[in-house]
PLY file of the C-alpha trace (Angstrom):
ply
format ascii 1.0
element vertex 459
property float x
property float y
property float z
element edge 458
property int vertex1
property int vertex2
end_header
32.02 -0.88 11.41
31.34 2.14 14.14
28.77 4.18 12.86
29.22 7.76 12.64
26.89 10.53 13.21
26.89 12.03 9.51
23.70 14.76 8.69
24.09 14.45 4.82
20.56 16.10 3.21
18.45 13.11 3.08
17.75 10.59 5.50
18.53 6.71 4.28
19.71 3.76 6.21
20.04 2.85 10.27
21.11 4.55 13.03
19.11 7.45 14.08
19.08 10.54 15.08
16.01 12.57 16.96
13.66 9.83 15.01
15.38 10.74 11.37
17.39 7.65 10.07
20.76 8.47 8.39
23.60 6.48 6.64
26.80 5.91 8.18
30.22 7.62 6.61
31.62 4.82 3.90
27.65 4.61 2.43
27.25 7.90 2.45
30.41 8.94 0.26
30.42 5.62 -1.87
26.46 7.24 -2.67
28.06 10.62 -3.38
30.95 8.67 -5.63
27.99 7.04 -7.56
26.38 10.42 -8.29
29.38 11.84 -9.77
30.67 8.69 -11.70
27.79 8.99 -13.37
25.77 6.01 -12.14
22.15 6.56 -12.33
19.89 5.35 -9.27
17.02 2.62 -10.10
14.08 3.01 -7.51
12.18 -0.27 -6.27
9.27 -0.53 -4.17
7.31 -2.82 -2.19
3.48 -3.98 -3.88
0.98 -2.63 -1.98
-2.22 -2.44 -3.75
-2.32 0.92 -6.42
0.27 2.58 -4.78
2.50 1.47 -8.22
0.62 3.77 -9.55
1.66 6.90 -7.93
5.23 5.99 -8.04
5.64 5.18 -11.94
4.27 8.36 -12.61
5.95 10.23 -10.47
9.10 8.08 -11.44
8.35 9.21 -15.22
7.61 12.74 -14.35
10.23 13.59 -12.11
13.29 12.04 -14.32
13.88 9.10 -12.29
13.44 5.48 -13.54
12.08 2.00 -11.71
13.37 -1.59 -12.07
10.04 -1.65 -14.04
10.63 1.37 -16.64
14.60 0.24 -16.80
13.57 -3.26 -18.04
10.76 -1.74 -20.55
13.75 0.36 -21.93
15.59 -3.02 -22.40
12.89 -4.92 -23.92
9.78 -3.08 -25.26
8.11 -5.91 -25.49
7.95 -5.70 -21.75
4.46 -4.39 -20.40
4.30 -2.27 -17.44
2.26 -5.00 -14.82
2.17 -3.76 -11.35
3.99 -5.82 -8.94
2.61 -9.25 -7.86
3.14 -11.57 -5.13
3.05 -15.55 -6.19
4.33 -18.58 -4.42
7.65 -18.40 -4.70
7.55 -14.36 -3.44
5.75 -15.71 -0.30
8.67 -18.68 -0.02
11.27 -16.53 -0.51
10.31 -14.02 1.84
9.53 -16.98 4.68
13.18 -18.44 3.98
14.70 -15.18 4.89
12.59 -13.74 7.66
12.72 -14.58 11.47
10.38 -16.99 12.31
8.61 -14.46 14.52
7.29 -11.72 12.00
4.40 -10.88 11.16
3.06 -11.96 7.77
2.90 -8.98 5.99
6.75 -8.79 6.20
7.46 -12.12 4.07
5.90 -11.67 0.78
7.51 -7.88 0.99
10.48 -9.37 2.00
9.83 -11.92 -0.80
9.32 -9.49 -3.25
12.33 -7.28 -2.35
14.54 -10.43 -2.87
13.20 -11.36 -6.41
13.73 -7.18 -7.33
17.16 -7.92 -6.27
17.99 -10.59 -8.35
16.58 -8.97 -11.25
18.55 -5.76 -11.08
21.57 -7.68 -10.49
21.11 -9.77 -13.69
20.48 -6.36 -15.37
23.62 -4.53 -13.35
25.54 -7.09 -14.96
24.46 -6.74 -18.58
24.95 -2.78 -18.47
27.92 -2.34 -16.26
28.30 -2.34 -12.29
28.97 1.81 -12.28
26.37 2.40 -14.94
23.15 2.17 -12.02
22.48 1.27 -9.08
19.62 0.28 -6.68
17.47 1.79 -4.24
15.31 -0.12 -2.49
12.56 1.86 -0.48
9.87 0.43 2.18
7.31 2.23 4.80
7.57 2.11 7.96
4.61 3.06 10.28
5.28 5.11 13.49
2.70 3.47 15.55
2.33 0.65 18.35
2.48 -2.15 16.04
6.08 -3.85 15.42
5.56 -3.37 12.02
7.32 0.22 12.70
10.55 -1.89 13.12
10.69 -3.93 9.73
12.20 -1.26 7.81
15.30 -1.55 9.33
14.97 -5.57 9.98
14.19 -5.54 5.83
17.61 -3.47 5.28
19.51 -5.81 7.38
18.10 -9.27 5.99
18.84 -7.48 2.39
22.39 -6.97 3.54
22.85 -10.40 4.28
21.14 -11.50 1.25
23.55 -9.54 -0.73
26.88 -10.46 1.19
25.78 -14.74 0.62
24.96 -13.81 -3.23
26.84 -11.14 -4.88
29.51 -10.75 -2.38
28.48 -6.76 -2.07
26.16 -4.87 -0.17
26.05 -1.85 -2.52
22.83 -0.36 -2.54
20.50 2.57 -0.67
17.87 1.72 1.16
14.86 4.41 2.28
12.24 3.99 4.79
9.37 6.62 4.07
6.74 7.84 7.10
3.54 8.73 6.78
3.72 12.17 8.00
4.66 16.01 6.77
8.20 15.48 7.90
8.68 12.06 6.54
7.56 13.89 3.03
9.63 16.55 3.69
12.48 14.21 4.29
11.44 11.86 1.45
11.96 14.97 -1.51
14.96 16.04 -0.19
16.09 12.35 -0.64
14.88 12.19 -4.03
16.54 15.76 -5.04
19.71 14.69 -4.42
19.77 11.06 -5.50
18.66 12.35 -8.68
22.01 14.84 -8.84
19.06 17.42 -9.10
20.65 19.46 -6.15
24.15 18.88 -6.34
25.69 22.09 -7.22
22.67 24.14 -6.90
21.87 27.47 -5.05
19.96 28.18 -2.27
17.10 29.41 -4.90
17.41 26.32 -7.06
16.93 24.22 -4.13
14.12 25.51 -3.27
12.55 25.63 -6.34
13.06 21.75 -7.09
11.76 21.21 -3.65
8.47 23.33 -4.19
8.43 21.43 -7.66
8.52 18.48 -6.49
5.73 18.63 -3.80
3.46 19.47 -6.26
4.36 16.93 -8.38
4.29 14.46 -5.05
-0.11 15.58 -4.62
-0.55 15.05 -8.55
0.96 11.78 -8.15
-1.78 11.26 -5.03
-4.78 12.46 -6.99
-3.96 9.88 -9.39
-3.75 7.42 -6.86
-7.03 8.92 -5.25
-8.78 8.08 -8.77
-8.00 5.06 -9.30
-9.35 4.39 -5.71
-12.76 5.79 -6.36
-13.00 4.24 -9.97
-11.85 0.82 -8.60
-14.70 0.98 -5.89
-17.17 1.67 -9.24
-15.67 -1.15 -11.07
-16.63 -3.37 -8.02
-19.99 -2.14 -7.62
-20.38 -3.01 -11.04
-19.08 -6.28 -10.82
-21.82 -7.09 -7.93
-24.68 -6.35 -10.53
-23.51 -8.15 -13.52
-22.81 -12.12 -14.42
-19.57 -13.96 -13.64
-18.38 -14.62 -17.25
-18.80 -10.56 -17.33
-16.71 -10.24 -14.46
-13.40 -10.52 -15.66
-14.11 -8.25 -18.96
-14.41 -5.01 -15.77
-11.28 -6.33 -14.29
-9.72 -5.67 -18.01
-11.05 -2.63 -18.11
-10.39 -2.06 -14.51
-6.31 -2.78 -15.20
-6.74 -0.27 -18.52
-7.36 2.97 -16.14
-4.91 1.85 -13.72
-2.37 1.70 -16.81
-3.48 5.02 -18.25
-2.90 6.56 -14.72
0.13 5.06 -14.40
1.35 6.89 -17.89
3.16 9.56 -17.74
2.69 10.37 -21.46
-1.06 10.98 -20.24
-2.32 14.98 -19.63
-3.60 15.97 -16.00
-6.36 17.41 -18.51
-6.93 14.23 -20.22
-7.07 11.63 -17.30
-11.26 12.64 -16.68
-12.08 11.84 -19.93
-9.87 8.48 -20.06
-11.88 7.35 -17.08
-14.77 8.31 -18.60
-14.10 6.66 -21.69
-13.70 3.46 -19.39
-16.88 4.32 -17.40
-18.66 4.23 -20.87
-17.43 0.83 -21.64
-17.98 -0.26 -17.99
-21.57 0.39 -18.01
-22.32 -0.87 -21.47
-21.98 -3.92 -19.51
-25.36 -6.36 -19.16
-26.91 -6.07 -15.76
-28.16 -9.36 -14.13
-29.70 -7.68 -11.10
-30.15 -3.72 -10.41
-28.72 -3.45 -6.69
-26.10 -6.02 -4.93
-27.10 -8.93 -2.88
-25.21 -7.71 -0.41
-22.68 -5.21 1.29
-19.80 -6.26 2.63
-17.12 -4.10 4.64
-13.59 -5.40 4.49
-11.65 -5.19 7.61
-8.16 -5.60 9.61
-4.82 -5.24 8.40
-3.96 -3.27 5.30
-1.54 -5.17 3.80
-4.25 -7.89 3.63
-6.89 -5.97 2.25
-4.76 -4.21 -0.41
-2.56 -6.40 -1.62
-3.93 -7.43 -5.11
-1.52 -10.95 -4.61
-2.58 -12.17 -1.65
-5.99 -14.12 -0.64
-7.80 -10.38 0.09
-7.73 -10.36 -3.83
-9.13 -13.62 -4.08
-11.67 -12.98 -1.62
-12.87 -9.81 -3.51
-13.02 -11.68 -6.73
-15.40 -14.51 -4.91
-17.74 -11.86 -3.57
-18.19 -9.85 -6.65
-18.69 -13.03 -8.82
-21.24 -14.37 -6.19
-23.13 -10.54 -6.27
-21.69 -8.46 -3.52
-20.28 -5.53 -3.29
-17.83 -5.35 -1.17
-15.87 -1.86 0.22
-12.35 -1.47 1.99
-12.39 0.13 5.35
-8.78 0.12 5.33
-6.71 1.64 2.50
-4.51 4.12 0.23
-7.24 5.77 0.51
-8.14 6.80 3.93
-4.18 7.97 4.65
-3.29 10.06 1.31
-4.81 13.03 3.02
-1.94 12.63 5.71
0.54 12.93 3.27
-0.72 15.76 0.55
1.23 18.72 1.38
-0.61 21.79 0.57
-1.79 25.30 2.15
-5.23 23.73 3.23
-3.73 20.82 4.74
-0.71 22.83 6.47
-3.61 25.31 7.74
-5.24 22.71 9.14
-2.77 20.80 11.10
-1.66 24.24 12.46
-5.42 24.63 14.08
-5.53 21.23 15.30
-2.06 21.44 17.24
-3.23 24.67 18.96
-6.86 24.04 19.55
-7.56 22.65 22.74
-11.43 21.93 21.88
-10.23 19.61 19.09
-11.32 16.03 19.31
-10.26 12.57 18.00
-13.28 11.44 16.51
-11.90 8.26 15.54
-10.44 7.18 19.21
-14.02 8.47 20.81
-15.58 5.82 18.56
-13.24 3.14 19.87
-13.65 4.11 22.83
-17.37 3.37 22.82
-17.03 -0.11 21.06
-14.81 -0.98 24.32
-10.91 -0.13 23.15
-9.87 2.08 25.89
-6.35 2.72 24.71
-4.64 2.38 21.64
-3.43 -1.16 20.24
-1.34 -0.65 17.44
-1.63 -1.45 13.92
-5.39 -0.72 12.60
-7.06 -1.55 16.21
-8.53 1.57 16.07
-10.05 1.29 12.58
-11.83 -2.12 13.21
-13.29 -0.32 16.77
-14.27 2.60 15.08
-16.34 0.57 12.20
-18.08 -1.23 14.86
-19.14 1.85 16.33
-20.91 3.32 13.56
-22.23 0.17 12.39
-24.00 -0.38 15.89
-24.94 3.37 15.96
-26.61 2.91 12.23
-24.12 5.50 10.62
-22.70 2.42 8.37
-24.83 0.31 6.88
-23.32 -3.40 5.74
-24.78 -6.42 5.45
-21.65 -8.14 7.40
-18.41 -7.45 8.20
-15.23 -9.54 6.80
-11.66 -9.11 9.51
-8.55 -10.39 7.51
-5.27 -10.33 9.83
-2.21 -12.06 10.07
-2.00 -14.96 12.83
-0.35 -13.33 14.80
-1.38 -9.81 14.79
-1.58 -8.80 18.46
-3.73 -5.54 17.87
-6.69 -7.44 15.75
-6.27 -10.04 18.80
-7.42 -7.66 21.53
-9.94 -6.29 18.93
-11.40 -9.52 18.52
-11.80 -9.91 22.08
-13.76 -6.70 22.90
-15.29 -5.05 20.01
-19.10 -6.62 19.38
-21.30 -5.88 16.77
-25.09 -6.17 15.36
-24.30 -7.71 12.03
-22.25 -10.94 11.14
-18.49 -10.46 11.80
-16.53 -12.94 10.25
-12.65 -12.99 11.26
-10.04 -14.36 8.69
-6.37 -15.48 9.75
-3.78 -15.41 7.23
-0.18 -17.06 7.16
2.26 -17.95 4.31
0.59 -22.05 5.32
-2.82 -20.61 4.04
-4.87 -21.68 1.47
-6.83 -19.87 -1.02
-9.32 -23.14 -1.19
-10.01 -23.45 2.24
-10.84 -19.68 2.13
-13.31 -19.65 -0.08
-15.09 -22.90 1.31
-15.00 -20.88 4.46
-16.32 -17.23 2.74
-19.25 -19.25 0.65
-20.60 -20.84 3.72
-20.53 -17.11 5.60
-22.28 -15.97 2.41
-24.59 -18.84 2.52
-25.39 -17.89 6.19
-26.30 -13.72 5.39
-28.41 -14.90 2.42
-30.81 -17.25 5.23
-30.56 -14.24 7.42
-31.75 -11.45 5.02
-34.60 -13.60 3.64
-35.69 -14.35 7.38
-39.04 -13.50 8.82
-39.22 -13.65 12.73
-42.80 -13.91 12.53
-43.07 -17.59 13.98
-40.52 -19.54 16.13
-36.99 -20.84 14.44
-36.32 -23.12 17.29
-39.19 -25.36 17.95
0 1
1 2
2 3
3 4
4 5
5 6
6 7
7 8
8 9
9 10
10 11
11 12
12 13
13 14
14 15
15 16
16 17
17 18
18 19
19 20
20 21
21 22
22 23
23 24
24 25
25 26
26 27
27 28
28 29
29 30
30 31
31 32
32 33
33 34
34 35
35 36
36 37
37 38
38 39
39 40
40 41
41 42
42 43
43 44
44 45
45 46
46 47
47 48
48 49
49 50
50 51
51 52
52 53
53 54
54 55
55 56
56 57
57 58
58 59
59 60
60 61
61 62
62 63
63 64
64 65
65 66
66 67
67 68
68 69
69 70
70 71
71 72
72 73
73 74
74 75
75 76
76 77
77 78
78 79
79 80
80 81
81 82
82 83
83 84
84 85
85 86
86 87
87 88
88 89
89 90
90 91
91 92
92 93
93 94
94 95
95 96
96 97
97 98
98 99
99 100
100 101
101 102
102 103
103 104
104 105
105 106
106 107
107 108
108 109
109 110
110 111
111 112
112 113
113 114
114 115
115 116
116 117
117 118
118 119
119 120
120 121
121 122
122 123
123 124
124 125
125 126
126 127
127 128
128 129
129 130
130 131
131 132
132 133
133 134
134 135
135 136
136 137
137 138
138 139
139 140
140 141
141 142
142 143
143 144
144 145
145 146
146 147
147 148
148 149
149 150
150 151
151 152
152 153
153 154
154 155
155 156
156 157
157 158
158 159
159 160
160 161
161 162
162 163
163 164
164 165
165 166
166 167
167 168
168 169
169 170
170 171
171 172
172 173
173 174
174 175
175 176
176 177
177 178
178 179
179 180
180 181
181 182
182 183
183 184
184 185
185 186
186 187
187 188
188 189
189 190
190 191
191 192
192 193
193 194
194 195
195 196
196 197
197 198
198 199
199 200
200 201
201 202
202 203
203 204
204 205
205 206
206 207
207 208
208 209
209 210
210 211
211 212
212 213
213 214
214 215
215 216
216 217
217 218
218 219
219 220
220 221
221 222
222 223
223 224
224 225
225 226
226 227
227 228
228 229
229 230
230 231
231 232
232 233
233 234
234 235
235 236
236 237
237 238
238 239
239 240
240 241
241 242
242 243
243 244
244 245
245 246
246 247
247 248
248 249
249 250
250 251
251 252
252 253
253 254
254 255
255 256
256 257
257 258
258 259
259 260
260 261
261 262
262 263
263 264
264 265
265 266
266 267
267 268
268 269
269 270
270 271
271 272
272 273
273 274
274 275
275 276
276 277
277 278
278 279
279 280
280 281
281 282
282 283
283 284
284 285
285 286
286 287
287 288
288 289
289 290
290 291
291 292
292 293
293 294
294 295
295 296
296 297
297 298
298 299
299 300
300 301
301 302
302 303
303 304
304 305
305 306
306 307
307 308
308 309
309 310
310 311
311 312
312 313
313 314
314 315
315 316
316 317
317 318
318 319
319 320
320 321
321 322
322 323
323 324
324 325
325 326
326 327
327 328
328 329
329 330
330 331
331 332
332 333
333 334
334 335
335 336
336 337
337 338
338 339
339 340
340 341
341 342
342 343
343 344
344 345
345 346
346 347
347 348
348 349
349 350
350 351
351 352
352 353
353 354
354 355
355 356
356 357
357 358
358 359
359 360
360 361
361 362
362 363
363 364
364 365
365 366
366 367
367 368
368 369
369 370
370 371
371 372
372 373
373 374
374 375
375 376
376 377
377 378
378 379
379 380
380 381
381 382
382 383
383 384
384 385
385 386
386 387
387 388
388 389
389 390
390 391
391 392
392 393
393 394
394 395
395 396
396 397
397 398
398 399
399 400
400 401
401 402
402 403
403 404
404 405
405 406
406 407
407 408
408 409
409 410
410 411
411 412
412 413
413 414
414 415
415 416
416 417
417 418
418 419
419 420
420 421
421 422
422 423
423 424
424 425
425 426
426 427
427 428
428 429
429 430
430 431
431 432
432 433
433 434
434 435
435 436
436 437
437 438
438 439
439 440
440 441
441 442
442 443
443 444
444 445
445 446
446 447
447 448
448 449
449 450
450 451
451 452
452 453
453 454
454 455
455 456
456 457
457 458
């Protein structure tokens, strides 16, 4: 079918206009057909570390529900467990992808699937006008070719649907990390929810002011469980390894309580605190780490609490090392926090012509003259300040896909003082090999920290 160039007040499937994607004409009135029949909309997202987190409460809060929250309403029994990647996700994902993809894309793809099937087996329990799914991804807006996948996702979804159900009804949203794509991403939301349909001019507004705020309380949530996961794992470094999982428990507890959105904004210090209490009644084996180590590379790798990069960080904290994500939710949510500081701020930069990109001047001196794509910049930029003593690490672990061009060139220019140990990851990778691989690196900083060049190593 011929698309047609249709401006309806949120932006949702392919073809695109001035970089805004928009759905063609018979999606765009079957949605508006769905909103007035009465059919309520079912949000699914992609795991990527605690971003779950954000989105079930904002989900609660806002009036909207998840394929999580609708199958807790089913069966209460059923707990709310952030999304995981296994074996079969990862198979899945491979079976429907191009051969050529990165490997990031198959486990999401995976996981997109399996969220597919479920809803459908729940679609047909509660009747096929009673919901309906939207399925949402990011997209970056960068070199890397992962800025593509959104719409490659949509399409192998299409398909999917066609060969299974014999449909292709559902709405599918590709969110950017930027002002506009937030901008774009609430106006969405307001009228997939019905919240807008009807309203005034002043109404609209309102919801839309309403919901940004809403949007940075869901990001402060997110930030917290950031900084009290990077405490948990500090934590984990000092204590023994049949302690270890007992902080992970209480680790998953905050995340849960965050995640609530029965839980006050005033009450969520002193939850965390109460877990902070419990976390340090913990018994110390040793008072500082063994070891720092930085985690590096691609951030779908280093996030993703199914993948190996969980794995990893389980084998370094039970082995006594702290290790810290250079890459993460973390280092972006500041991109995407719409308030009067931020605003302010971006203003200045885009009119002052004295303003400077620290992070591509730090590249720049490890040897990355231009920009890569993907998180090229953010491996260069760690080397810099690790050979210019502003970081401090005890070695430096790179996970990336196989094929992931921008780590590539990385790995080809940047050099650094301290042990830099690359990783490649595929959907043939196993977590055994990986840790026989991690233990000997870890075996190898231990002999160099105890060293003393006093006397000759060679003869």
């Amino acid at each position: 079918m011929e698309k047609t160039e249709l401006r309806p007040s949120y932006p949702v499937f392919s073809g695109s206009i001035k970089g805004i994607t928009y759905i063609d004409g018979e999606n765009f009135h079957r949605h508006c057909g769905q909103i007035e029949s009465g059919a309520k909309p079912i949000f699914m997202y992609p795991p990527l570390g605690n971003i779950w987190i954000a989105l079930e409460w904002f989900a609660q809060r806002f009036g909207i529900r998840t394929l999580t929250q609708l199958e807790r309403e089913i069966d209460a029994s059923e707990p709310l467990n952030p999304p995981s990647i296994n074996n079969h996700t990862k198979s899945l994902g491979t079976q429907y992808s191009p051969e050529g993809v990165c490997y990031p894309f198959k486990p999401l793809m995976g996981y997109t699937l399996q969220s597919a099937i479920r809803f459908e087996q729940l679609r047909e329990k509660m009747g096929h006008n009673a919901i309906y799914p939207v399925y949402m991804t990011h997209e970056s807006t960068g070199l890397c070719r992962e800025r593509t996948y959104g719409r490659l996702a949509e399409a192998r979804l299409q398909d999917y649907y066609m060969q299974n159900f014999g449909h292709a009804e559902f709405d599918f949203y590709i969110l950017k990390d930027s002002i506009q794509g937030v901008a774009e991403f609430v106006s969405f939301l307001l009228d997939a929810s019905g919240k807008n349909i009807g309203a005034n001019r002043f109404t609209r507004i309102t919801n839309f002011i309403g919901t940004i705020k809403l949007i940075n309380e869901a990001i402060k949530r997110l930030d917290l469980a950031e900084s009290f996961e990077r405490e948990v794992r500090y934590t984990q470094s000092l204590i023994s390894a049949r302690d270890f999982y007992k902080a992970e428990r209480i680790l998953q507890g905050a995340r849960l309580e965050l995640a609530s959105g029965h839980l006050p904004d005033n009450k969520k210090d002193a939850v965390l605190n109460e877990m902070r209490q419990r976390l340090n009644e913990l018994p110390k084996e040793r008072e500082v780490p063994k070891g720092e180590i930085a985690i590096a590379g691609e951030i779908f790798l280093v996030e993703e609490m199914g993948s190996s990069a969980a794995d990893l960080g389980s084998e370094l904290g039970k082995r006594g090392y702290y290790y810290e994500k250079t890459v993460g939710h973390s280092h972006y949510t500041h991109k995407v926090r719409l308030d009067l500081r931020r605003l302010l701020g971006f203003c200045i930069r885009k009119i002052n012509p004295f303003h400077k990109d620290h992070k591509r001047d730090a590249a720049a001196e490890a040897g990355l003259r231009r920009d890569a794509g993907g998180h090229s910049l953010d491996t260069a930029e760690l080397a810099t300040l690790i050979n210019q003593g502003r970081a401090r690490y005890d070695a430096v672990i790179e996970m990336f896909p196989y094929n992931c061009l921008p780590q590539i060139v990385d790995a080809n220019i940047v050099k650094c003082i301290i042990p830099w140990y690359r990783l490649m990851f595929d959907e043939q990778t196993g977590i055994a090999g990986v840790k026989t691989r991690v233990e000997a690196f870890l075996e190898m900083i231990e002999r160099r920290k105890g060293r003393k060049f006093t006397e000759s190593r060679v003869l």
